[in-house]
C-alpha positions as a Markdown table, in Angstrom:
| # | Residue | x | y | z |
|---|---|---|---|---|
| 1 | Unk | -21.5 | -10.0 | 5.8 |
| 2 | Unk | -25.1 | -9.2 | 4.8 |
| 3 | Unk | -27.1 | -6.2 | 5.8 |
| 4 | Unk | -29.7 | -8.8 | 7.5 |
| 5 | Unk | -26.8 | -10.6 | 9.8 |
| 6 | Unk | -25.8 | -7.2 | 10.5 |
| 7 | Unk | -29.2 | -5.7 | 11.4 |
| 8 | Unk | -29.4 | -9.7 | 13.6 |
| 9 | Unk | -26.1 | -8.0 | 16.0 |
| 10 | Unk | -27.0 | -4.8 | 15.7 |
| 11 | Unk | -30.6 | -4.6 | 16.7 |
| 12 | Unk | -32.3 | -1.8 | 17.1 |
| 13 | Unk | -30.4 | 1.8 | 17.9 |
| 14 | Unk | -32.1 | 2.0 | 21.2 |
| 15 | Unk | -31.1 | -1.4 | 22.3 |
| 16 | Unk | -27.2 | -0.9 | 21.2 |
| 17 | Unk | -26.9 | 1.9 | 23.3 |
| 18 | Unk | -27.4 | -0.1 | 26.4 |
| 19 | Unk | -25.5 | -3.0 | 25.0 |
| 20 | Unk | -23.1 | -4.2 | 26.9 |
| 21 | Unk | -21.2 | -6.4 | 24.2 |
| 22 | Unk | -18.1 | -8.5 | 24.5 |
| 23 | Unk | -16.3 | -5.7 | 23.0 |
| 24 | Unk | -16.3 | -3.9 | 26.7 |
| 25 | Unk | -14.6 | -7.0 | 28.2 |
| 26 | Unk | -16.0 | -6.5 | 31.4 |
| 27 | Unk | -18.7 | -8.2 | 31.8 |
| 28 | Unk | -19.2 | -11.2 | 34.5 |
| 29 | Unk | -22.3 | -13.3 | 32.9 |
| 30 | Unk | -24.5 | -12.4 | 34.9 |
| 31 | Unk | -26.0 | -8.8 | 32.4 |
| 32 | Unk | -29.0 | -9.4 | 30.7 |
| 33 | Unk | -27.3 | -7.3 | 28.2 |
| 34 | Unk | -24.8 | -9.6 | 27.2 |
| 35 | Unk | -27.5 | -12.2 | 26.0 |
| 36 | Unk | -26.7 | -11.9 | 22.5 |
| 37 | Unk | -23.1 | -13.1 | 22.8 |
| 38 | Unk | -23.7 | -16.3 | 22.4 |
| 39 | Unk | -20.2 | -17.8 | 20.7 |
| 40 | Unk | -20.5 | -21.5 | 19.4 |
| 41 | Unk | -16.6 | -22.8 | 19.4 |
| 42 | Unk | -16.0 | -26.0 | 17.8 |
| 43 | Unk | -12.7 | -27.6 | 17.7 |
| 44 | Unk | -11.4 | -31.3 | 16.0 |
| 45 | Unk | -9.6 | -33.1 | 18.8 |
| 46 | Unk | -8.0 | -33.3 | 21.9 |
| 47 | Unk | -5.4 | -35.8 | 21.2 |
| 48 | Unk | -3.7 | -32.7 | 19.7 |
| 49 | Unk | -2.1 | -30.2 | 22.5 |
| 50 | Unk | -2.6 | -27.7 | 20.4 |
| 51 | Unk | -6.2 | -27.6 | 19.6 |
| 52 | Unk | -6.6 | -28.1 | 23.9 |
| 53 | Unk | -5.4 | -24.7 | 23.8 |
| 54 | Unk | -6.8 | -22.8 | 21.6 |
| 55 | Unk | -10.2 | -23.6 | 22.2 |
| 56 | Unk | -9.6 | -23.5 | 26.1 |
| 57 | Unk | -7.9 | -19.8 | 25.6 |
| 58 | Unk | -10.4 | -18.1 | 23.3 |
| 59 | Unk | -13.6 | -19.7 | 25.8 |
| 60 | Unk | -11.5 | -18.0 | 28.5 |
| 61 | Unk | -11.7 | -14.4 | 26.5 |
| 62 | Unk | -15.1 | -14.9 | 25.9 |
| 63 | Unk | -16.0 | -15.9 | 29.5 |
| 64 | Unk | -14.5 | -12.9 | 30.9 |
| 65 | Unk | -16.4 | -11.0 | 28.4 |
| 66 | Unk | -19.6 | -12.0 | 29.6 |
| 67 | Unk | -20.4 | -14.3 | 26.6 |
| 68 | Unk | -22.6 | -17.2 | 26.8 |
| 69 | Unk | -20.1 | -20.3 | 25.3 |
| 70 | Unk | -20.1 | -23.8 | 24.3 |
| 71 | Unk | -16.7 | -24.9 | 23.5 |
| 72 | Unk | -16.9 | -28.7 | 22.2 |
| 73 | Unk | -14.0 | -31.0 | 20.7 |
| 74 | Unk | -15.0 | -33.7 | 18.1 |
| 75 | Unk | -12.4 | -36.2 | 18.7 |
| 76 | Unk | -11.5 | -36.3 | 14.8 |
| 77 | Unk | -15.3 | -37.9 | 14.2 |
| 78 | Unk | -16.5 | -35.2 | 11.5 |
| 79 | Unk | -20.3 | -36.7 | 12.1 |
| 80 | Unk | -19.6 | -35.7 | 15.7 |
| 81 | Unk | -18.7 | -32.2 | 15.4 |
| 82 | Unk | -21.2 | -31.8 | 12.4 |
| 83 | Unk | -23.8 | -32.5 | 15.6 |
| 84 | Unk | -22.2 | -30.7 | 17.9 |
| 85 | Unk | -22.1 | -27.5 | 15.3 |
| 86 | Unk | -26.1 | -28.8 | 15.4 |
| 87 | Unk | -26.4 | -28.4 | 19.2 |
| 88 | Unk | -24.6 | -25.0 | 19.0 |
| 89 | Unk | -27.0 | -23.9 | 16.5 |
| 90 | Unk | -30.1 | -24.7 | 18.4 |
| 91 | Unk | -28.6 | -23.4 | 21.7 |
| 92 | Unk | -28.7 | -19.9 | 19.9 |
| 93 | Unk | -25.2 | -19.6 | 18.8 |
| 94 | Unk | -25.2 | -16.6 | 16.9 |
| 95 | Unk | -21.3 | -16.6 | 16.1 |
| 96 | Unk | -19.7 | -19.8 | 15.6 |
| 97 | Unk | -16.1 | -20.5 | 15.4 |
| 98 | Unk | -15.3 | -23.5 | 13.5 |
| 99 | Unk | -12.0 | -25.8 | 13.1 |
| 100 | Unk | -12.9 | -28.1 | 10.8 |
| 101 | Unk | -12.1 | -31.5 | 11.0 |
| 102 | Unk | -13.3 | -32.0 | 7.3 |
| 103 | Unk | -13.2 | -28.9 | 5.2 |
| 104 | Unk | -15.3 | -30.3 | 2.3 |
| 105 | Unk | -18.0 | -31.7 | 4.8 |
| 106 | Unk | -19.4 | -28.7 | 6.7 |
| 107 | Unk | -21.8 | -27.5 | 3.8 |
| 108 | Unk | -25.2 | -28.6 | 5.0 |
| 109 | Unk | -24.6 | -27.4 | 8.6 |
| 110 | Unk | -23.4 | -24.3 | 7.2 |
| 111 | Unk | -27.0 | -23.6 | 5.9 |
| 112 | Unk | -28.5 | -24.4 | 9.0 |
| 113 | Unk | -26.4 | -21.4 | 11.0 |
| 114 | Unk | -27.3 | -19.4 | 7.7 |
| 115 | Unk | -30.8 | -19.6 | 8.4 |
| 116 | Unk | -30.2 | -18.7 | 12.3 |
| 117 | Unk | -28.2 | -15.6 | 10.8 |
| 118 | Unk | -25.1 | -16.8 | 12.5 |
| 119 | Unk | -21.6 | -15.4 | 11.6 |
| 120 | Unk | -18.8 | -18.5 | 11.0 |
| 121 | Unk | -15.4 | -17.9 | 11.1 |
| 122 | Unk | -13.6 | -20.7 | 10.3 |
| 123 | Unk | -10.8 | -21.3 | 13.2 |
| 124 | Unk | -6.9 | -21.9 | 11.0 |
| 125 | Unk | -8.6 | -24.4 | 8.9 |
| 126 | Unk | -10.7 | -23.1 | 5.8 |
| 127 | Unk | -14.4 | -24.4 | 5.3 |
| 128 | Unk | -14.7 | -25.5 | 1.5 |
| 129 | Unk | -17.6 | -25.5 | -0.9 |
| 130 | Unk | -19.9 | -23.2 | 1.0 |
| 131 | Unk | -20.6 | -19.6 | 0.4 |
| 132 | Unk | -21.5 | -19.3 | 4.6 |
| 133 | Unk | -18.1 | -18.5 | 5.4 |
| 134 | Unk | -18.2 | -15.4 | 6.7 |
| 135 | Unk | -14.4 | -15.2 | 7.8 |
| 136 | Unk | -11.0 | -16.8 | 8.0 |
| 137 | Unk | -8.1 | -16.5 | 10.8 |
| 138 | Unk | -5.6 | -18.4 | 10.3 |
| 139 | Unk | -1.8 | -18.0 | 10.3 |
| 140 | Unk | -0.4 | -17.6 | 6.6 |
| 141 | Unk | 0.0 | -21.2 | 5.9 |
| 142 | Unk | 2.1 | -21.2 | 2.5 |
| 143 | Unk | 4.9 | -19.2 | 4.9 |
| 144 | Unk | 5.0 | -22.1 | 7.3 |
| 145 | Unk | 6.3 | -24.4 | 4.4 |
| 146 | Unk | 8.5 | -21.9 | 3.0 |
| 147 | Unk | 10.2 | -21.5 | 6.7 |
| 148 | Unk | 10.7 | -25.4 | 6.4 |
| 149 | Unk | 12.0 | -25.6 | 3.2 |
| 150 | Unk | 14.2 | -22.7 | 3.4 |
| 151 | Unk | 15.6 | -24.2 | 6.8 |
| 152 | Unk | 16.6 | -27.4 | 4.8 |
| 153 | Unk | 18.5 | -25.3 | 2.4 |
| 154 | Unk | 20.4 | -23.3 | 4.4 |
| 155 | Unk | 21.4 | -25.8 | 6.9 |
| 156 | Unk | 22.3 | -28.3 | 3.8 |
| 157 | Unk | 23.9 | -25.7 | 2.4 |
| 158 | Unk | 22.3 | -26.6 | -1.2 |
| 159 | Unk | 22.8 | -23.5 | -2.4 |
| 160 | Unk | 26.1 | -23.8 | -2.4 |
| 161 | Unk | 25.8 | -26.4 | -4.1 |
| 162 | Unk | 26.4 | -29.0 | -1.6 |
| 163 | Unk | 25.0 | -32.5 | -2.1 |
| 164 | Unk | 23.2 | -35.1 | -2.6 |
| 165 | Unk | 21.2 | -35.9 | 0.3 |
| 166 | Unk | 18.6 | -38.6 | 1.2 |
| 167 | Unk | 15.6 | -37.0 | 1.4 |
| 168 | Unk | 12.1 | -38.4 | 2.5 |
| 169 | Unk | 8.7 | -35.5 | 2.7 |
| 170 | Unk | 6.0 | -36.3 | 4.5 |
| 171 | Unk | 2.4 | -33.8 | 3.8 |
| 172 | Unk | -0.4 | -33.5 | 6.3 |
| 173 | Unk | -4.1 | -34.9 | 6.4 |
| 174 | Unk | -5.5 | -35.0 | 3.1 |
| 175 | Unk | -8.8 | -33.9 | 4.2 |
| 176 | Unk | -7.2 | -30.7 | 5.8 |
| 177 | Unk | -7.0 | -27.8 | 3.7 |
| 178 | Unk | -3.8 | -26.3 | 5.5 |
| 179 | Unk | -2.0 | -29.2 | 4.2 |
| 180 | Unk | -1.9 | -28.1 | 0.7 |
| 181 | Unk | -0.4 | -24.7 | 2.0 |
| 182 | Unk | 2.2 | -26.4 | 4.5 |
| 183 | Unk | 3.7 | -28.9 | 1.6 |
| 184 | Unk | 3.2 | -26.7 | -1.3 |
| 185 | Unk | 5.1 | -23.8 | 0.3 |
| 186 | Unk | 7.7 | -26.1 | 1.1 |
| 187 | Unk | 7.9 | -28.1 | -1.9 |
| 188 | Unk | 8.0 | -25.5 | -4.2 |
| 189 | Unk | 11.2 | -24.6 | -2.4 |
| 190 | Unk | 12.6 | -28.0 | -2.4 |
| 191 | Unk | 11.3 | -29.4 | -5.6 |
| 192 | Unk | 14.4 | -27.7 | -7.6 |
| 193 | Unk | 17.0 | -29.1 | -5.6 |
| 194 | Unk | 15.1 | -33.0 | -6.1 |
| 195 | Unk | 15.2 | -32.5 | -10.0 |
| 196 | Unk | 18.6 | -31.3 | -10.1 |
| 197 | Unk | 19.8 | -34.4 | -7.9 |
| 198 | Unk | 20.9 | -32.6 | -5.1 |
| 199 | Unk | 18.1 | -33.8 | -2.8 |
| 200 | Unk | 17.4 | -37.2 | -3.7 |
| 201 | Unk | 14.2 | -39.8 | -2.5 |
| 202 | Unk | 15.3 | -43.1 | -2.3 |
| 203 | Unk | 11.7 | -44.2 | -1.3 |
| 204 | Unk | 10.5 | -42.2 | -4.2 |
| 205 | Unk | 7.7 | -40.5 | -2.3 |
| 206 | Unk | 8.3 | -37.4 | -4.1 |
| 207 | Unk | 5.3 | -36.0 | -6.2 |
| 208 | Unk | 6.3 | -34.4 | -9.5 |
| 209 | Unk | 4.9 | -31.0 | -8.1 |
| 210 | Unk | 3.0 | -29.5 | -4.7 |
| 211 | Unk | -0.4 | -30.2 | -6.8 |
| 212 | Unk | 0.5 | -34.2 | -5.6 |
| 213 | Unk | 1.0 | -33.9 | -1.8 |
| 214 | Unk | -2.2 | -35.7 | -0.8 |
| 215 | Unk | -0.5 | -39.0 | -2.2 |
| 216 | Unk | 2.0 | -39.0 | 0.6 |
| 217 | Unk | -0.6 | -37.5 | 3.2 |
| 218 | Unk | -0.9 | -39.0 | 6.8 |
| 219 | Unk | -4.5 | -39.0 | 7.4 |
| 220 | Unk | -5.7 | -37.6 | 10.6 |
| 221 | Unk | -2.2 | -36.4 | 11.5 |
| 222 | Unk | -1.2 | -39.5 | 13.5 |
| 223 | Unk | 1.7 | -40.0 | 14.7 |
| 224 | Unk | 1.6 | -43.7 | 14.9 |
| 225 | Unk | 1.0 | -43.6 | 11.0 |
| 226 | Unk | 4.1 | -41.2 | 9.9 |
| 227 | Unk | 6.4 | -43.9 | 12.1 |
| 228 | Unk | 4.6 | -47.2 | 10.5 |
| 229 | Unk | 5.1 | -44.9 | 6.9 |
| 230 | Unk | 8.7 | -44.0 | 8.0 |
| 231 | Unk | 9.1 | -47.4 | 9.4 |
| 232 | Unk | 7.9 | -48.6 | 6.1 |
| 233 | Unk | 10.6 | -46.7 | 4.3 |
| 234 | Unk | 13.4 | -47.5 | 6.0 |
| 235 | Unk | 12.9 | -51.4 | 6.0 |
| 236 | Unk | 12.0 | -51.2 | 1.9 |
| 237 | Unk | 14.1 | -48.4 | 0.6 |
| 238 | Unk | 17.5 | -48.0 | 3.2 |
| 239 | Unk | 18.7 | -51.8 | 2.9 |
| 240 | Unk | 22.1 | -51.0 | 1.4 |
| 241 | Unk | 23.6 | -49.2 | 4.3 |
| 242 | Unk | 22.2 | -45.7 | 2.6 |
| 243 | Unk | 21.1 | -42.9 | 5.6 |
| 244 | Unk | 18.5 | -40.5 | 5.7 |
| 245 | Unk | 19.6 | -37.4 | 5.7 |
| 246 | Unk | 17.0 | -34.8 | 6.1 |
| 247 | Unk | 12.9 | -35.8 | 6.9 |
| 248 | Unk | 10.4 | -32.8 | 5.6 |
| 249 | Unk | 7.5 | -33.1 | 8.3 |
| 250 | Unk | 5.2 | -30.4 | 8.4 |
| 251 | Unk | 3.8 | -30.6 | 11.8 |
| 252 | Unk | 5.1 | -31.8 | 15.3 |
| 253 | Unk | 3.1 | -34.5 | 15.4 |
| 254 | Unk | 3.9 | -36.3 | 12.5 |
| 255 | Unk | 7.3 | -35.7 | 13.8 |
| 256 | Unk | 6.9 | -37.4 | 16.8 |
| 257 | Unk | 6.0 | -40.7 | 14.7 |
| 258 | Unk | 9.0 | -39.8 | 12.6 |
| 259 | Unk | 11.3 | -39.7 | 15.1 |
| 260 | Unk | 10.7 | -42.8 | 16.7 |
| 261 | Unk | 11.4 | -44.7 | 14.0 |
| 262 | Unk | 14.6 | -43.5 | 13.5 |
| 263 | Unk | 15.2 | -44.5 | 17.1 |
| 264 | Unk | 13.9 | -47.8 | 16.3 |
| 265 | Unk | 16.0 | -47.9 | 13.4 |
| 266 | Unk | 19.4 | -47.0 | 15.3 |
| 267 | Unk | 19.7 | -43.4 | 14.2 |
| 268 | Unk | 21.7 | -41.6 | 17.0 |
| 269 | Unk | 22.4 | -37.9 | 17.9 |
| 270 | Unk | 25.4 | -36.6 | 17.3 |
| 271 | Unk | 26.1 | -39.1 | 14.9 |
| 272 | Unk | 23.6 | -39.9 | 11.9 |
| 273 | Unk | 20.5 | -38.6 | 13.3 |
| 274 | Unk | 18.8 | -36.6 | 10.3 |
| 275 | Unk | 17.4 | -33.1 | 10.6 |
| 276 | Unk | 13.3 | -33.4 | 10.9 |
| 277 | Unk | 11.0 | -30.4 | 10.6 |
| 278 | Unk | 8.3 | -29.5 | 12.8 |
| 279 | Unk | 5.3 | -26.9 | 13.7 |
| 280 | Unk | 3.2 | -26.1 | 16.5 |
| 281 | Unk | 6.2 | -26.3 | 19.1 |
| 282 | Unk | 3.9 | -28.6 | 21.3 |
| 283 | Unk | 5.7 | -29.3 | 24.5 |
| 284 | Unk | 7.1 | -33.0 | 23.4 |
| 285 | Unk | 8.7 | -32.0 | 20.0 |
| 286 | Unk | 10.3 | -28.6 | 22.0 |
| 287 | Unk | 11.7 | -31.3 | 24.6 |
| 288 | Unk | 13.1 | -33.1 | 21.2 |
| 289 | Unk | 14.5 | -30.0 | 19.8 |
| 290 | Unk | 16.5 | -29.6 | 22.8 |
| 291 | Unk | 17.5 | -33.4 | 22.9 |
| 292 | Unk | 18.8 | -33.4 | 19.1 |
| 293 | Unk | 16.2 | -35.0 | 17.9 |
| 294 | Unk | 14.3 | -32.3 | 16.0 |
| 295 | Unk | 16.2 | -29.6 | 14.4 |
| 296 | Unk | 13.0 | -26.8 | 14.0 |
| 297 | Unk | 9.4 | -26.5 | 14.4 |
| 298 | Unk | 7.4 | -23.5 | 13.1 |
| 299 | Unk | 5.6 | -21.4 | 16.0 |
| 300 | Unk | 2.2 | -20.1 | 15.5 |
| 301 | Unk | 1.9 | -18.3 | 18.5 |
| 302 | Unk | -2.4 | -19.4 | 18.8 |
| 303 | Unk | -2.5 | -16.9 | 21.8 |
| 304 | Unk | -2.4 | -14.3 | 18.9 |
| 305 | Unk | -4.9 | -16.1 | 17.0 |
| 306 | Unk | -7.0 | -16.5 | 19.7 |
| 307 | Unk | -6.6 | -12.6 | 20.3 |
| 308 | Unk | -7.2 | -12.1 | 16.8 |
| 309 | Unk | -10.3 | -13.9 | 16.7 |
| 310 | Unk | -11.7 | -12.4 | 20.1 |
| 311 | Unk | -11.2 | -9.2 | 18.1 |
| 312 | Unk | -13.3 | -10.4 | 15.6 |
| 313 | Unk | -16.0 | -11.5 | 17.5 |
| 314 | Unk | -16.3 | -8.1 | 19.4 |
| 315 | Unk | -16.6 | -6.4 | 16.1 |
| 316 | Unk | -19.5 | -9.0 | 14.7 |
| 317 | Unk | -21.1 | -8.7 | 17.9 |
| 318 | Unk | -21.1 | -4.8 | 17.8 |
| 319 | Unk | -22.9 | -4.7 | 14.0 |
| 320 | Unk | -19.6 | -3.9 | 12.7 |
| 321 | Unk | -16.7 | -5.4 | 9.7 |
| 322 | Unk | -13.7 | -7.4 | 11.7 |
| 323 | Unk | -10.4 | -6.6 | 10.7 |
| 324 | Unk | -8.9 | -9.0 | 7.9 |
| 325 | Unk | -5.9 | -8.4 | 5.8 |
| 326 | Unk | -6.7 | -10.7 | 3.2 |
| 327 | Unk | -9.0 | -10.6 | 0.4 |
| 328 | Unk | -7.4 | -13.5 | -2.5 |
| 329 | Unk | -5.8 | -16.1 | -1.3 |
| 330 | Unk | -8.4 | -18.3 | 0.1 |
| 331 | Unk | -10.9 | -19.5 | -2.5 |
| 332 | Unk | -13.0 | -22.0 | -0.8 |
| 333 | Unk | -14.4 | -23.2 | -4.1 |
| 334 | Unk | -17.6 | -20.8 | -4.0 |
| 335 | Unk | -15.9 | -17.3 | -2.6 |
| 336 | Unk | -12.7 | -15.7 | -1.6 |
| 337 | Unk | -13.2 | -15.8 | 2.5 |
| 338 | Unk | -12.0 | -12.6 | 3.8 |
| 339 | Unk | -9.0 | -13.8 | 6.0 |
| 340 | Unk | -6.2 | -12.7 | 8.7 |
| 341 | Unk | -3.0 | -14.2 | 8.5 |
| 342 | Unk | -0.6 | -13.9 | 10.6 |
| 343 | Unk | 3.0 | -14.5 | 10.6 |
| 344 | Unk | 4.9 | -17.8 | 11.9 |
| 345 | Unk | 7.7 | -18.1 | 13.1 |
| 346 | Unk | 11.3 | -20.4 | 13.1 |
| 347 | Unk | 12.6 | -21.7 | 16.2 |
| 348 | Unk | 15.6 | -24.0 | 17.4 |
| 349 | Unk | 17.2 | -24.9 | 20.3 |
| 350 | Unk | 18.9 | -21.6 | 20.7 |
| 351 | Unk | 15.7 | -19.6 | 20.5 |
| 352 | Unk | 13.4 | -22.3 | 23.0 |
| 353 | Unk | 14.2 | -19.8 | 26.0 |
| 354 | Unk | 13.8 | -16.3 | 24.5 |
| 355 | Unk | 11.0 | -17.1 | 22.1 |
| 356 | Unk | 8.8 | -20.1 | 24.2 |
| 357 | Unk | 9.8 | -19.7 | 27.6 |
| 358 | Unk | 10.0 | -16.1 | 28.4 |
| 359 | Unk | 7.0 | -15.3 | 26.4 |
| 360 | Unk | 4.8 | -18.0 | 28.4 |
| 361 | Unk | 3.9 | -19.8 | 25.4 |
| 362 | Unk | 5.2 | -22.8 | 27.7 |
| 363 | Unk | 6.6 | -23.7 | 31.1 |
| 364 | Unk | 10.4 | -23.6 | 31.6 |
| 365 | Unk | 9.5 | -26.7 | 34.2 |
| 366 | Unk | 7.8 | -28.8 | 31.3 |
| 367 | Unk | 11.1 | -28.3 | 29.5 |
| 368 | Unk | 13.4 | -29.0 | 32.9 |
| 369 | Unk | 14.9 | -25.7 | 32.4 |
């Protein structure tokens, strides 16, 4: 962060010690001291449970705090939350917290808060090709494939040399930079086991490295198009009686779309139903987890991002560096953007109690437990 955005927060020394700044937690809104927390949270969507509550929990922090907060969702329209980033800009956001919808198309919106001298941390998706990126929080992405991958092999037991099996991956959004991480951590797991004909891909929807995942991306992250692509092929490339053995999805809700078109196709639990990755553990694809139906998803616990990011935001607004933990992995095509990663984490049926339900990451009733 520059001296000037720092000198923006911190103000003068006689003002910061009557500053009453989020960092104290206790404030109700109503402190004229408080003014100068004014957080500018901008998320892609609501049609994904997830994003509903992160931005929902990290305005709740802030509220409490005393912040002035304008928490907007974009509906997947990247025009829309470029204006809405507009709005926040001109209602005196001086911190903005930023899930992109588009991470190549934030740029010109970027200079705008640059010239406000407000602080962006970009919210678990990174911001490409703009050197106003203050931050990154985001869970370590490349780990999340890995745990997928790594479940496939042990529970195929390919290391022991069991095999072949019918294979089909599926990558994420192509215009979402965590995509690249999720598959490619994955991938570079699994891609040994596809040359060596252990895994194989009938459909042939296997790039020749994790550089080629955007070729079998599901834009947007719909789950009605990862069931019309499975549905696709099932009808083209599974005519001969062959199965599907194992389904690489790399978010819950392309497994959603996944899984209903093995229904439709007649797969059945207990019998021939395939094992299908996940992540997010959304409250559906737990509810298939304990049905059969999905055999993992990967938690990212976004309370603890959320937490995380509060953190951050008390530090900016107090004129002083967040905590990252990170300082090379993400190049967003101009700079490394300091990041915090933190860790995901496997679960199956077994660990849907302990891990989900007795944490209060979600309702034992939404599960009919």
């Amino acid at each position: 962060m520059t001296n000037k955005k720092l000198l923006a927060l911190g103000a003068s020394a006689a003002l910061a010690l009557g500053l009453v700044s989020c960092a104290s937690g206790g404030g109700d809104g109503g402190d004229d001291a408080l003014a100068d927390c004014n957080v500018g949270i901008s998320m892609p969507t609501r049609s994904l449970e997830r994003w509903i509550n992160d931005g929902e929990q990290l305005k709740a922090l802030l509220d409490d705090a005393g912040c002035t907060t304008d928490l907007q969702y974009a509906d997947n329209q990247v025009n829309q939350q470029i204006s809405q980033i507009q709005n926040q800009i001109a209602g005196g956001a001086k911190i903005l917290v930023i899930a992109a919808i588009d991470g190549e198309a934030l740029g010109p919106v970027l200079e705008e808060a640059a010239g406000q001298e407000a602080t962006v941390i970009a919210y678990d998706r990174l911001i490409n090709g703009s050197e106003n990126v203050d931050y990154y929080a985001t869970f370590d992405n490349y780990q999340v494939g890995q745990l997928q991958g790594q479940f496939i092999i042990d529970q195929l037991g390919l290391d022991d040399g069991e095999g072949p099996f019918n294979l089909e991956p599926f990558a994420g959004s192509p215009d979402d930079n965590n995509a690249a991480f999720f598959f490619g951590g994955a991938w570079d797991l699994l891609l040994p086991y596809v040359e060596g004909g252990q895994l194989v891909v009938p459909s042939g929807r296997a790039p020749s490295s994790s550089a080629g995942w955007a070729s079998i991306g599901i834009p947007g992250w719909a789950s009605d198009d990862a069931q019309a692509e499975m549905d696709n092929r099932l009808t083209s490339f599974y005519t001969g009686g062959e199965r599907v053995d194992v389904v690489l999805s790399p978010n819950d809700s392309l497994a959603l779309g996944i899984e209903a078109s093995l229904r439709s196709a007649g797969y059945t639990v207990g019998e021939d139903w395939p094992i299908v990755t996940g992540q997010d553990a959304d409250v559906a694809n737990v509810q298939a987890i304990l049905a059969g139906e999905q055999a993992m998803t990967v938690w990212k616990d976004t309370r603890a991002l959320g937490n995380q990011v509060f953190e951050m935001i008390q530090s900016i607004d107090a004129g002083e560096e967040p905590e990252i933990n990170d300082t090379e992995t993400y190049d967003n095509g101009v700079k490394v953007v300091p990041s915090y990663l933190l860790e995901p984490e496997v679960v199956v049926a077994d660990d849907v109690e302990s891990k989900l339900v007795d944490s209060g990451f979600i309702d034992a009733d939404d599960l009919g437990l």
